[in-house]
C-alpha positions as CSV (number, residue, x, y, z in Angstrom):
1,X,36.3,-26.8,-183.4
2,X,33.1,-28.3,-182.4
3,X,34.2,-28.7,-178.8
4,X,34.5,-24.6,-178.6
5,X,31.3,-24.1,-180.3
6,X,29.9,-26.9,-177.6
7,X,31.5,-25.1,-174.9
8,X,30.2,-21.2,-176.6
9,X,26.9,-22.5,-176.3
10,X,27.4,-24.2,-172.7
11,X,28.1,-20.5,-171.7
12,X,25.3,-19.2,-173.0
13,X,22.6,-17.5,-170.9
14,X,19.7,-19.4,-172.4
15,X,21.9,-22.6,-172.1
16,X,22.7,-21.4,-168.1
17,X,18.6,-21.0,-168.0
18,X,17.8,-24.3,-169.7
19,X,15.8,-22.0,-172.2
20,X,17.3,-23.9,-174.8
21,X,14.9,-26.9,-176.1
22,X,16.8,-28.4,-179.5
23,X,20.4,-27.5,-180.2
24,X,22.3,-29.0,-183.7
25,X,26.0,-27.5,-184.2
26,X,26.9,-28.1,-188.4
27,X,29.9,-27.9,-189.2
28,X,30.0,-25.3,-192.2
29,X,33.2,-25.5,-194.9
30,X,32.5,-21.9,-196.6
31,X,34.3,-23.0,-200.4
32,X,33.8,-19.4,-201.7
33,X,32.5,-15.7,-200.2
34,X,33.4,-13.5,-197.4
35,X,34.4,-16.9,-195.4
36,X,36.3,-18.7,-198.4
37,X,40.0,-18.2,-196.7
38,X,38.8,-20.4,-193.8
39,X,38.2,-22.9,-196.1
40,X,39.9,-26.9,-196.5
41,X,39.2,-25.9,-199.8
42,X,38.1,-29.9,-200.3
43,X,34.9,-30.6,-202.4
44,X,35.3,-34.1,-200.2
45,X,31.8,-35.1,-199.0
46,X,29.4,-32.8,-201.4
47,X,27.0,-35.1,-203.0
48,X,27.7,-35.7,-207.1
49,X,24.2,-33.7,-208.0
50,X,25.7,-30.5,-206.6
């Protein structure tokens, strides 16, 4: 997945431009909401506070 997102952006027309100073692709695990059915469903990785 990141390598699409790399290549969506590498598409881009402020990418083609060089318009683009700072770039940082997160990966985003959406547990619950609109999003949740795309989920791993894995708590993995959250800190123990949350």
């Amino acid at each position: 997945m990141r390598n699409d997102a790399e290549m969506l952006v590498a598409r881009d027309p402020f990418a083609i431009e060089g318009l683009i100073v700072s770039l940082t692709i997160q990966e985003w695990d959406p547990l619950f909401g609109a999003f949740a059915d795309k989920s791993s469903g894995s708590l993995e990785g959250l800190d123990e506070a949350v």
